[in-house]
N, C-alpha and C positions, 0 to 999 in steps of 0.2 A: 504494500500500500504506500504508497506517496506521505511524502511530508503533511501538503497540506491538506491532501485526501483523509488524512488519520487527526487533523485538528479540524478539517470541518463537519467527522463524526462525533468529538469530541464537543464539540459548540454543540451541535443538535442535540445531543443527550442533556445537557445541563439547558438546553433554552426548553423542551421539554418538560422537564421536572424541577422547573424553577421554581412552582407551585408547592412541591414539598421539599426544598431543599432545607428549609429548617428544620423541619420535623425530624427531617430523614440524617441530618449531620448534624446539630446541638451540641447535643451533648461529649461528644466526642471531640468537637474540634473545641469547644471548650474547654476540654482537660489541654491538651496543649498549647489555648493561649497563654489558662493561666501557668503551665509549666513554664512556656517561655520567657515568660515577663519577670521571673524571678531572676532574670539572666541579666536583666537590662535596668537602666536608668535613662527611662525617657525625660527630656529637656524639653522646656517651652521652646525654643524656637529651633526643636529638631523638623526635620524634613523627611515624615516617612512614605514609605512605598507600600503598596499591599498588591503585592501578583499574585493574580486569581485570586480576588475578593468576594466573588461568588457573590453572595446578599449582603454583605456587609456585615456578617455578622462579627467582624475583629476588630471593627469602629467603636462601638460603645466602651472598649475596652484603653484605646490609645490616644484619640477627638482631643478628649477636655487637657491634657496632658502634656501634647506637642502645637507645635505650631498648624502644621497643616497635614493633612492624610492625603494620597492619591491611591485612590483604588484602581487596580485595569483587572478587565477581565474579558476572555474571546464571546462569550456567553449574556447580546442584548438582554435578555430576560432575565437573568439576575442582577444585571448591572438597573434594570426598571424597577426590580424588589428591592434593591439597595436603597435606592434613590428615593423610594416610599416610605422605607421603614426608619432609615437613618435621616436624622434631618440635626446639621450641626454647618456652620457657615463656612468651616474650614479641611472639611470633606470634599474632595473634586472625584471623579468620576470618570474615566476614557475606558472604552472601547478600545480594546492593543490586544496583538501577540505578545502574550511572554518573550518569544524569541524576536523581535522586532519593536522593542522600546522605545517610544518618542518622546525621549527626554536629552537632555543634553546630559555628558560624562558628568559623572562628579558629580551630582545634581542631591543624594539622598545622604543623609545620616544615615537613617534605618532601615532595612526592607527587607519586607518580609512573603514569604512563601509558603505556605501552609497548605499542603496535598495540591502543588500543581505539578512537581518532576513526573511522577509517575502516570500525568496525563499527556504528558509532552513526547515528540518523538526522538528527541535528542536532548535528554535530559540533562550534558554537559553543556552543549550549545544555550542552552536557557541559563544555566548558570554564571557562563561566560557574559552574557550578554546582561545579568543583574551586577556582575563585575563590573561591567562599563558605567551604569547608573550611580554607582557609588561611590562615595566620599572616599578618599582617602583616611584608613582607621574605622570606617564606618565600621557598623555591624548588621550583620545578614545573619535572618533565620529560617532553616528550608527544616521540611520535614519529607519523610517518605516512608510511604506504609511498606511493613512488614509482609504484607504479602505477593509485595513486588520488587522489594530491595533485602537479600540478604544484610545481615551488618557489614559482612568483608564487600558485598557489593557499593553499601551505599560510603561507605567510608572512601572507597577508593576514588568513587565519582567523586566526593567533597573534597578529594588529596590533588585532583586534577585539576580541578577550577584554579586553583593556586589562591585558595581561601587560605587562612589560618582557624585552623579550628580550636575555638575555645572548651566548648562542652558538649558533648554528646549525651542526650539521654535516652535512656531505653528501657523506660518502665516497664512490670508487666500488665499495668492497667490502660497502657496506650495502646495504640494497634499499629502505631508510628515512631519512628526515629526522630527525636528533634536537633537538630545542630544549631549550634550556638556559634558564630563564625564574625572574623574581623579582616577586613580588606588590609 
């Protein structure tokens, strides 16, 4: 299957089930934000990233906290559940490839990733390309399910990006890997 053949199956499945995409992921991706957040010291006038924001549901959690949030995500229809349910002035909203960011280098403090590698068809190339989005020192947090990343698998991918990785965790209540990572 094609690059973009395998991300425009990918869009249709979440613009689909954008309708229960909270129901269906809550709880789950909430244990890993709030794992994440333990990792970090968000700044009023940081600049974060959210690739693959899905509905927005990691806004109520970082909004009041930083400066500004940008969410992208391939998926109109959660990016329209976002847009409904989150209402904060410093929340923005694109429509982007992961792998094709319209930002300028250097542009984020923080960015975060939460279950998009293992939707992606070059899960290095996605990484490289949040590499580019990032401050210098910044920090990135990707995660990837267990049932598609080995640990030696995902570890390795994270060794390639030419991340520095801080913390890995690998609870047995998550169903995902979280990394903890410093440009």
């Amino acid at each position: 299957m094609t690059t973009w053949k395998e991300k425009r199956r990918v869009k249709n499945c979440y613009n689909l089930t954008s309708d229960i995409y909270n129901r269906r992921y809550l709880k789950e991706q909430e244990k890993k934000f709030k794992q994440a957040l333990l990792h970090l010291n968000l700044k009023p006038d940081s600049a974060v990233l959210d690739v693959g924001c899905g509905s927005g549901l990691f806004f109520t959690y970082v909004s009041s906290k930083v400066g500004f949030v940008v969410g992208i995500d391939i998926s109109i229809e959660l990016l329209n559940k976002a847009k409904k349910e989150v209402n904060a002035p410093n929340i923005h909203l694109i429509q982007a490839d992961a792998d094709h960011l319209p930002f300028q280098a250097k542009r984020f403090n923080i960015v975060f990733a939460f279950t998009v590698l293992q939707n992606m068809p070059s899960p290095l190339k996605t990484l490289k390309e949040i590499r580019v989005a990032t401050k210098n020192d910044g920090q990135i947090i990707v995660t990837g399910l267990k049932k598609v990343f080995s640990m030696e698998t995902f570890l390795e991918l994270l060794r390639k990006s030419g991340f520095n990785i801080i913390s890995l965790e690998n609870g047995s209540k998550l169903k995902g890997y979280i990394a903890i990572m410093q440009k």
